[in-house]
C-alpha positions in Angstrom: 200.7 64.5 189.2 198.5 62.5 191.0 200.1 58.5 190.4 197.1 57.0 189.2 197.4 59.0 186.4 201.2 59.2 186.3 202.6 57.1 183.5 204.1 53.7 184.0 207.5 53.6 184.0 209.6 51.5 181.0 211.8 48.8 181.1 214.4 47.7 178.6 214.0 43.9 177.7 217.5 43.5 176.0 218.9 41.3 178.4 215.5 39.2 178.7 215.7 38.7 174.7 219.5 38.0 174.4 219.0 35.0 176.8 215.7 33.8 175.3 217.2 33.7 171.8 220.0 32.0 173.7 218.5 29.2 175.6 216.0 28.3 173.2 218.7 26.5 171.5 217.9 28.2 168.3 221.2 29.8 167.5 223.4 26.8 168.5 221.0 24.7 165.6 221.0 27.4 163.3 224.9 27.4 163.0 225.3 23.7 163.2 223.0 24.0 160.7 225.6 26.5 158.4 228.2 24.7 159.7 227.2 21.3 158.3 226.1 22.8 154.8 229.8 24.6 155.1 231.6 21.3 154.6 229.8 20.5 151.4 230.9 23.4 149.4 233.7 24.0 147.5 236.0 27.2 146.6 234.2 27.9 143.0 232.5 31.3 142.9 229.1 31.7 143.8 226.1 31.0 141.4 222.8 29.4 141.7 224.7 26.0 141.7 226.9 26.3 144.4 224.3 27.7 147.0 223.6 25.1 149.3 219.8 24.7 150.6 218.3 22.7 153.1 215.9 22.0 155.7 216.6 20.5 158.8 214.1 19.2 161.0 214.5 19.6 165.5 211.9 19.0 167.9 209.0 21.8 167.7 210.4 23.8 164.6 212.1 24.0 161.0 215.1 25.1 159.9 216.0 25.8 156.4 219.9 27.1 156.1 221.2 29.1 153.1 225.2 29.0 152.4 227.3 30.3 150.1 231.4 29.3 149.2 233.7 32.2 151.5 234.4 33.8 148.3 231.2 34.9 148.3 232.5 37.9 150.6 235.1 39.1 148.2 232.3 38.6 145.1 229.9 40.6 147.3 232.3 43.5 148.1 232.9 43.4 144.1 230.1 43.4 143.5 229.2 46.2 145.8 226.5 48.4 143.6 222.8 49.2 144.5 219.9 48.0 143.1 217.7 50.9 143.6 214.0 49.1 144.4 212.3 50.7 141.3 214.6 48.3 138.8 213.3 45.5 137.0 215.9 43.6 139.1 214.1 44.8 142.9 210.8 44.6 141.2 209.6 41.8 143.8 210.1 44.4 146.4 208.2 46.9 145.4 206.1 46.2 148.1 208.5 47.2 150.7 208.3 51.0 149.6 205.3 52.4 150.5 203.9 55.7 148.4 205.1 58.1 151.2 207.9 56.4 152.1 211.4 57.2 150.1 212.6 54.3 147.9 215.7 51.5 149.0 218.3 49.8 147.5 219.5 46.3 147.6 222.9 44.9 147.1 223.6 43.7 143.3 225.1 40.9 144.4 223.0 39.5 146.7 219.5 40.4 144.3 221.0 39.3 141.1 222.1 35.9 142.9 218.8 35.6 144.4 216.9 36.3 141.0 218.6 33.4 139.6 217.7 31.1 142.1 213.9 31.7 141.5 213.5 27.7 140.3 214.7 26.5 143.8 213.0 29.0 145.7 209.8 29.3 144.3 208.5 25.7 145.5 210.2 26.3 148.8 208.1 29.3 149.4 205.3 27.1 148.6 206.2 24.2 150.6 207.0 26.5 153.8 203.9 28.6 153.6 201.8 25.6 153.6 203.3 23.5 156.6 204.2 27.1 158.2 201.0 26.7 159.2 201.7 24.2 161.9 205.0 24.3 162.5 207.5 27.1 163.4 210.4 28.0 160.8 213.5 29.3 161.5 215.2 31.2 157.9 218.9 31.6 158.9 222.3 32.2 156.3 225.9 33.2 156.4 227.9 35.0 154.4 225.9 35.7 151.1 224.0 33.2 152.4 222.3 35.2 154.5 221.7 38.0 152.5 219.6 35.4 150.3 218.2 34.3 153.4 217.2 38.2 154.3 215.7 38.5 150.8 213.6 34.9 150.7 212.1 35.7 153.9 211.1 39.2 153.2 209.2 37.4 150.2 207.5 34.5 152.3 206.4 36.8 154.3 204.5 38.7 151.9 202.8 35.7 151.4 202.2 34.7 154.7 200.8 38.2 155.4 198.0 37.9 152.3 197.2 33.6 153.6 193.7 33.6 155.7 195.3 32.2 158.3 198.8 33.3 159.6 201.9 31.2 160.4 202.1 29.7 163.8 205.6 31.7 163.7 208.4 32.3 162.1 212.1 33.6 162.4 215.0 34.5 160.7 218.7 34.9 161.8 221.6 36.2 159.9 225.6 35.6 160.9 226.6 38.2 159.1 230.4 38.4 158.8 231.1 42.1 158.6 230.8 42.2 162.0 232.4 39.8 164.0 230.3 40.0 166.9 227.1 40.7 165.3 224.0 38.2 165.0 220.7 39.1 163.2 217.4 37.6 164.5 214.6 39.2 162.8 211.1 38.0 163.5 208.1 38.7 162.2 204.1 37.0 163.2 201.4 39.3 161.9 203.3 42.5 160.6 206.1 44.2 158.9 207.0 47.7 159.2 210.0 49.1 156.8 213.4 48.1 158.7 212.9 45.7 161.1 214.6 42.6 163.1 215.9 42.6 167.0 220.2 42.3 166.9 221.5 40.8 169.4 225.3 42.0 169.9 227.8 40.1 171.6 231.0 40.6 173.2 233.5 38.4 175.7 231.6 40.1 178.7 227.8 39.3 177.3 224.9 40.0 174.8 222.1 42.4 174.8 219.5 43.0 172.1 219.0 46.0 170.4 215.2 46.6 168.0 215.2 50.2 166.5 217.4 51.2 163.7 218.5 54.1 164.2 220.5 53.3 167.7 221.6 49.5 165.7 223.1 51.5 162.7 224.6 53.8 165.6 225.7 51.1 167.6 227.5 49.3 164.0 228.7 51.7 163.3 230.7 51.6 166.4 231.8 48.0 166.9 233.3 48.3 162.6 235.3 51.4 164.2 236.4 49.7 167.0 237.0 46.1 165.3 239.1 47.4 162.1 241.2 49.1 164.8 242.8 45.7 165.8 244.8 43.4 164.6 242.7 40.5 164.3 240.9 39.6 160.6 237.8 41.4 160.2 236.5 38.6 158.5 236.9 35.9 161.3 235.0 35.2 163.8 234.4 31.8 165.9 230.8 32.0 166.3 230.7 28.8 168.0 232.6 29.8 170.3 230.8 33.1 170.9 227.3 31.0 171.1 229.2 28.4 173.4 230.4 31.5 175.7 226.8 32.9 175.8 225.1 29.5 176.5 227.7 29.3 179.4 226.8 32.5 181.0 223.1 31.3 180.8 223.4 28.1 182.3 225.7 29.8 185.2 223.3 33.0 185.1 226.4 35.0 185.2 224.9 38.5 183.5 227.0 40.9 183.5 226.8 43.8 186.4 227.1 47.0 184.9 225.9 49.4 187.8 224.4 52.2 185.8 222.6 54.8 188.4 219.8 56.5 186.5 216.5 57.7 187.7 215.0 56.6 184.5 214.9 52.9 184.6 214.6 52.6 180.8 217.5 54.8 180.1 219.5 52.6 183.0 218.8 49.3 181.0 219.6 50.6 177.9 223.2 52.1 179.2 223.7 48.6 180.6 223.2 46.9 177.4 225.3 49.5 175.5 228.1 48.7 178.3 227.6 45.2 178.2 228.2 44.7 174.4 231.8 45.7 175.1 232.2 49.2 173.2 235.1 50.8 174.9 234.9 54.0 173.7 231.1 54.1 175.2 231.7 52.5 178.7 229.5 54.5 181.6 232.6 56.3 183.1 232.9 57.2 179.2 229.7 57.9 177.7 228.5 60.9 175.7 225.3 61.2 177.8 223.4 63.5 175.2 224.7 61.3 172.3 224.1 58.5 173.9 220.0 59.4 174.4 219.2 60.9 171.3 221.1 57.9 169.1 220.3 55.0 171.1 218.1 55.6 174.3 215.4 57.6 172.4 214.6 55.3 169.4 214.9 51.9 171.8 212.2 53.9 173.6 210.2 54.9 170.6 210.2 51.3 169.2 208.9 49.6 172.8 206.0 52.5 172.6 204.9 51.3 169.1 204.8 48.0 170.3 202.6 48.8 173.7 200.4 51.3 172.3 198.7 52.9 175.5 195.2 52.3 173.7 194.4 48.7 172.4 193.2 49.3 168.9 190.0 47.4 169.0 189.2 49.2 172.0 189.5 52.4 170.2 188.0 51.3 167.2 184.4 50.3 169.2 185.3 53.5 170.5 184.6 55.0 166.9 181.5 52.6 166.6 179.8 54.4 169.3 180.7 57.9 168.0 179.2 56.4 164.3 176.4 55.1 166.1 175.6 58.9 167.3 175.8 59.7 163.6 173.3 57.3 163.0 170.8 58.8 165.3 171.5 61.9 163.9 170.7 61.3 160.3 167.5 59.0 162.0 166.3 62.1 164.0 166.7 64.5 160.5 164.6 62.0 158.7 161.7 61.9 161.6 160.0 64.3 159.5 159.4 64.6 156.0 159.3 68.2 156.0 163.1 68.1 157.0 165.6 68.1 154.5 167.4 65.1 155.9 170.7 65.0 157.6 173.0 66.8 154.8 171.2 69.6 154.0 170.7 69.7 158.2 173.8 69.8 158.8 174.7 72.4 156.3 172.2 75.1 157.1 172.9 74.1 161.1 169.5 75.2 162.5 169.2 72.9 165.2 171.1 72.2 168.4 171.9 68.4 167.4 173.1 69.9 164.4 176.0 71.9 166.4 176.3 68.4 169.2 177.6 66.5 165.7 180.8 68.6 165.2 182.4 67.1 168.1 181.5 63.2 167.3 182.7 64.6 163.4 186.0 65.8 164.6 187.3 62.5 166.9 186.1 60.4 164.0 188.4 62.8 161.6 191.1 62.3 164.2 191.1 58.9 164.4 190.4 57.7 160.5 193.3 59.7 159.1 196.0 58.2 161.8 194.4 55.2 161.0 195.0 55.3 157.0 198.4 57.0 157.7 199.5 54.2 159.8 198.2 51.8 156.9 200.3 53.6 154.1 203.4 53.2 156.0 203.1 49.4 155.8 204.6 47.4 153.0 201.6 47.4 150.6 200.3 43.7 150.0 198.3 43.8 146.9 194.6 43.8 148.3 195.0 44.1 152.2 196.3 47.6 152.9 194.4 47.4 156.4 192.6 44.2 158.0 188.8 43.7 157.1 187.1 45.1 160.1 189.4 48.0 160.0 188.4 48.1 156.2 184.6 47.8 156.7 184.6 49.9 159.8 186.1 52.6 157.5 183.7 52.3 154.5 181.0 53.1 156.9 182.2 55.5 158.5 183.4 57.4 154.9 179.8 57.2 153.6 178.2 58.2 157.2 180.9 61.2 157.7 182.0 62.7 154.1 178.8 63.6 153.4 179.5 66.0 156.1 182.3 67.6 154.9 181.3 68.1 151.5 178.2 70.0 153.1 181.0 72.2 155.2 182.9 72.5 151.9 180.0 74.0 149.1 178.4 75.9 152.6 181.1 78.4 151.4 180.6 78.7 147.9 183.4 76.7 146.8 183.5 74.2 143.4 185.1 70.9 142.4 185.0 69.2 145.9 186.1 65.9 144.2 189.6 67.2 142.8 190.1 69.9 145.1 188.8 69.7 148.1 188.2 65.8 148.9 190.9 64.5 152.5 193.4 62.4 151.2 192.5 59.6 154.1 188.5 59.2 152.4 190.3 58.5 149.0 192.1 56.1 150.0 189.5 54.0 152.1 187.7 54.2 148.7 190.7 52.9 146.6 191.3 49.9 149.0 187.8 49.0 149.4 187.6 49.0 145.5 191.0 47.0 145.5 189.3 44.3 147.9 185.9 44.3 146.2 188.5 43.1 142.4 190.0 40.4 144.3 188.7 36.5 143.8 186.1 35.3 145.5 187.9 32.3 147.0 190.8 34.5 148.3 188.4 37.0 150.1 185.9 37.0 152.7 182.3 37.0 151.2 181.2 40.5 150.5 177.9 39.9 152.0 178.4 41.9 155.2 179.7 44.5 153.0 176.4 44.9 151.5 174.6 44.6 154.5 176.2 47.0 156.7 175.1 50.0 154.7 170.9 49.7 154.4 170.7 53.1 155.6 173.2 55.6 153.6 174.8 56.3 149.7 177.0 53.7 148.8 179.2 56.8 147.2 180.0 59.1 150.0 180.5 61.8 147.4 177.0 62.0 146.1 176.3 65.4 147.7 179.0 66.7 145.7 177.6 65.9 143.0 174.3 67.0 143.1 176.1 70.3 144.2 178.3 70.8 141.1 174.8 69.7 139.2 173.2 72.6 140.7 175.5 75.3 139.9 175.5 74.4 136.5 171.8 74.5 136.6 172.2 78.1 137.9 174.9 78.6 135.2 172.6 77.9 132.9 170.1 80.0 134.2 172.2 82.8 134.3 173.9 83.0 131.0 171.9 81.0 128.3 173.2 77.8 126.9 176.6 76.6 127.6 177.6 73.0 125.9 180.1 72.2 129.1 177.3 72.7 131.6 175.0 70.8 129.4 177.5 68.0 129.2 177.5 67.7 133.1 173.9 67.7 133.9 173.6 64.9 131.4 176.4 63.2 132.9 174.6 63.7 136.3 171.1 61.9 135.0 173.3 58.9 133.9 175.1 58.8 137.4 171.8 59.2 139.5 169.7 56.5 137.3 172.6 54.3 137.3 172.2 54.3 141.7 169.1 53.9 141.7 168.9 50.7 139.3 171.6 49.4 142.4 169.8 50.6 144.8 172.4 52.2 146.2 170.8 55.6 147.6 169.1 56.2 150.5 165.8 57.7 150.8 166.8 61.0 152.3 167.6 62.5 148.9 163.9 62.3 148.4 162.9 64.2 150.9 161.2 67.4 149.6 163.6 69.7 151.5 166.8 67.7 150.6 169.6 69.6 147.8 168.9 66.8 145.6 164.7 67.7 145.3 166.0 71.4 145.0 167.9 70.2 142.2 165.4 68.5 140.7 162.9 71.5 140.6 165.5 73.9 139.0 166.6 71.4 136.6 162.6 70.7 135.6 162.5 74.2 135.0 165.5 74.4 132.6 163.8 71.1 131.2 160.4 73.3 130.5 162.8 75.9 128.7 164.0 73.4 126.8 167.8 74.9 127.1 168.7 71.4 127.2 167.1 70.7 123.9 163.8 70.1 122.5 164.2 66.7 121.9 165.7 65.7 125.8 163.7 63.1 127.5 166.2 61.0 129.9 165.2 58.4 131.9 166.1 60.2 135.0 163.6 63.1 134.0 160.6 60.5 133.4 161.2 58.8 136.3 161.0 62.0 138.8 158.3 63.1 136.6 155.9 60.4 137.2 156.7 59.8 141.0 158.4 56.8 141.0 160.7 57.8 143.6 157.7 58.2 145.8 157.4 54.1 145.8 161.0 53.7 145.5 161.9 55.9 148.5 159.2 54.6 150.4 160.2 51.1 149.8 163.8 51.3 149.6 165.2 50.0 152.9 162.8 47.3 153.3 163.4 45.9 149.4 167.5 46.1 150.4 167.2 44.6 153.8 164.9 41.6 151.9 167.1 41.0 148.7 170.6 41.2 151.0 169.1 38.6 154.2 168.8 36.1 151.4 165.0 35.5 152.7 163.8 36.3 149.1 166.1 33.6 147.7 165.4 30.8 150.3 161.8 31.3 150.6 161.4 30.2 146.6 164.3 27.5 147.0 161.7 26.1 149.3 158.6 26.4 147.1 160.1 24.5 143.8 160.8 21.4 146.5 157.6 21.5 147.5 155.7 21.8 143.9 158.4 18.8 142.9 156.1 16.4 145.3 152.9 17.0 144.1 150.7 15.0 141.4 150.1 17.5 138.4 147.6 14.6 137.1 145.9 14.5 140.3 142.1 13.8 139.7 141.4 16.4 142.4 143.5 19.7 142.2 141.5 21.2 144.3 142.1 19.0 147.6 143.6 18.5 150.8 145.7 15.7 149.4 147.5 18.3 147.3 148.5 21.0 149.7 151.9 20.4 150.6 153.4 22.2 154.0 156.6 22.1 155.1 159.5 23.9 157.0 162.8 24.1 156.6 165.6 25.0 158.9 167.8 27.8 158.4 170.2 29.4 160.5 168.8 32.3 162.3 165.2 31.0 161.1 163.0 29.1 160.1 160.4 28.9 156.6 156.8 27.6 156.6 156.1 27.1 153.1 153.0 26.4 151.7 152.4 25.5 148.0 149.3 24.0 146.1 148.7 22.1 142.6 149.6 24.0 139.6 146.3 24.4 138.1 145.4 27.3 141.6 
């Protein structure tokens, strides 16, 4: 393979993270931290009263320390049944459990002791999200402790994740006592993805850090084996000591040399770590090499891929830009002439050349949107933010550009019901969240006004051709065999729907053009009309207004009365006029005059106004 093209080769960072989590001082104030709120607690069972909260303030950052009395270990392996996330109980975390994605369960224990702190943590959450904002936090617990510690931060981050502006960062560490040489440090900035946090595993010989969960669970699972083999209490360890011995390595930079000769540098570094943790039964001379890559090697490797992807997003989203963009031209170049049906119908018959050039623009866009939205339902679902904006609005246009499209491929073939049977999963979910962020409260959402201007050219519903199909097989249905109440029912249905877009403005002009499904429609459903199978007395508003020609004006009209009302000239331009008619004398003895011509213009961002505005009386 020629090496420009080869692909770069992958290094394992668990050393690099172990001593940065080290020599940032972080873990040494996060267990003095513990450590001081250890001394104030007494023996009595654990309840809201006798967690101990507080914040304690170091150069730089926050940190806030949850702890628990020691018999909180004994209550908590007592207490030792699951909370399964649909409960009343887990209902806060619904969010964590995306549709796809198989349900979880949380410790009773450690949820039923959180649930009754809700009247202390509530104004906490508050208090950090707010000054999160310019200042770090670091979340940390022990014992039960942390467990509550887990479970607030999951919850501020939810928060954080719907603010309009994110958290400069923020961290949370667990000492979590089931395993003696185990330290949590999960940390989250802009997103959260089902099981996360980076452990960093210690041992007398070093550290390393460890990020996917299947090779942590594997590697746990491990160290409990080895641990509850010896003599020594499970349930002490000296984690001063153990950060002490860490900090001491640092500051001498003795790492540990584990010679582990690989020609895969990734699966080298990750053999190093897995050796330098101390696991006997795993040491090189030792190791299960298949075992060891498919539990360990393989998902370390997975995770460092999803966090480098080898395309930048925003790249390859103006990458789908320039595909829409070709769509754009398409539908323009369909619409050059009247005697075209416009870009559905062109598509659908395919007698063109640009008409076969389309497919391959169609099919990357396909591609791309469904990983897209499949990637978005895997996330924690936020109420309102499924995806970020520009993903969001970048999708809405590219679902009324491209679905047209498919509904054409789909009733091409003679099928029905393209809304309940046929319609991709992926277009009814960009609907749904774009419906989702159109309910939410204007101060807690970008304005909508881009929304609305993005889309002069095509439907807002991206399944209008689907209904003007099933509206012309009833038509033929009713042609066919006489009178029929159900498809009756429909094409009134249809009238309301159509008149009901066009008071919105919200069709394009194409469906006007003679040629187009819609026109078709139009002329079978006049004839039924002159049959009077739809009743002698039917006169809908739809019918009068195709009847008379209206849509003649409005189609001709259409993009140039949306582009007006939606720039906000329409609105500024009379703001402008009132002001002006405010300074002039309606008594004047001379209406008529040069004295009562008032000109002005005002400033506005991208323009400016010249109005001009005489007495009353002209």
């Amino acid at each position: 393979m020629d090496s420009a093209h080869a692909a770069k080769p992958l290094f394992s960072n668990g050393f690099d993270l172990a001593n940065i989590a080290v020599s940032s001082d972080i873990l040494s104030n996060s267990w003095a931290a513990i450590s001081e709120l250890q001394s104030q607690i007494d023996q009595s069972p654990p309840s809201s009263e006798t967690v101990k909260i507080q914040e304690f303030q170091h150069p730089g950052y926050k940190v806030i320390a949850f702890v628990t009395p020691p018999a909180a270990t004994s209550y908590l392996q007592e207490e030792g049944d699951l909370v399964p996330s649909s409960s009343s109980e887990a209902a806060v975390f619904k969010f964590l459990c995306p549709k796809d994605n198989p349900p979880f369960s949380i410790n009773k224990a450690a949820i039923s002791l959180f649930n009754s702190l809700q009247d202390r943590l509530s104004p906490l959450k508050t208090q950090v999200a707010t000054s999160s904002k310019s200042i770090p936090h670091i979340i940390t617990g022990d014992r039960l402790g942390g467990s509550i510690a887990s479970l607030f931060t999951l919850c501020l981050l939810r928060t954080l994740d719907s603010a309009t502006k994110k958290p400069s960062v923020l961290h949370h560490i667990r000492f979590a006592p089931h395993w003696g040489r185990l330290f949590l440090l999960s940390t989250a900035e802009q997103r959260l993805y089902g099981p996360f946090g980076t452990f960093l595993l210690c041992s007398e010989s070093g550290g390393a850090c460890f990020e996917a969960p299947e090779s942590i669970i594997e590697l746990l699972t491990r160290m409990s084996l080895e641990r509850n083999g010896s003599t020594a209490d499970s349930q002490i360890f000296n984690y001063k000591s153990a950060i002490e011995c860490l900090e001491g390595r640092l500051t001498c930079k003795n790492r540990p040399a584990f010679s582990v000769p690989d020609a895969d540098s990734f699966k080298a570094g990750i053999t190093a770590q897995v050796a330098a943790i101390g696991l006997a039964q795993i040491q090189p001379q030792n190791m299960d090499i298949d075992a060891l890559w498919r539990k360990i090697v393989m998902p370390e490797q997975d995770i460092l891929k999803q966090k480098n992807p080898t395309i930048d997003p925003a790249k390859a989203l103006n990458k789908m830009k320039v595909y829409l963009a070709y769509f754009e031209w398409y539908k323009n170049k369909c619409e050059d002439d009247d005697r075209r049906p416009g870009y559905y119908d062109s598509f659908k018959t395919k007698m063109a050349t640009y008409d076969h050039e389309v497919v391959k623009f169609k099919t990357e866009l396909e591609i791309y949107w469904q990983s897209v939205v499949e990637e978005a339902e895997k996330r924690p679902q936020f109420e309102g933010a499924p995806m970020r904006i520009r993903w969001l609005f970048a999708g809405t246009n590219y679902r009324r550009m491209v679905e047209p499209l498919h509904i054409a491929e789909y009733y091409k073939w003679g099928k029905r019901s393209y809304i309940s049977q046929g319609r991709s999963k992926h277009f009814k979910l960009l609907e749904q969240w774009l419906d989702e962020h159109q309910k939410q409260p204007k101060n807690s959402v970008p304005n909508d006004s881009k929304m609305k201007k993005i889309m002069f050219s095509v439907t807002e519903d991206s399944c209008f051709w689907a209904h003007v199909e099933e509206a012309r097989i009833s038509c033929r249905l009713l042609n066919n065999g006489g009178s029929n109440s159900a498809e009756i029912e429909n094409l009134v249905k249809f009238e309301k729907y159509v008149m009901g877009l066009l008071r919105n403005y919200a069709v394009s002009r194409d469906i006007f053009l003679e040629s187009s499904s819609y026109m078709q429609w139009w002329r079978e459903y006049e004839d039924i009309l002159g049959k009077q199978v739809m009743g002698a007395s039917h006169n809908s508003e739809l019918a009068c207004f195709m009847k008379d020609g209206d849509y003649h004006l409005f189609s001709n009209g259409l993009n140039l009365a949306n582009l007006a009302v939606s720039s906000d000239i329409l609105c500024n331009s009379w703001a402008a006029i009132p002001e002006l008619q405010s300074q002039i004398d309606p008594n004047h003895r001379s209406p008529l005059s040069s004295e009562t011509v008032k000109i002005h213009e005002f400033e506005h961002k991208e323009y400016k106004i010249i109005a001009f505005v005489t007495h009353t009386g002209f």
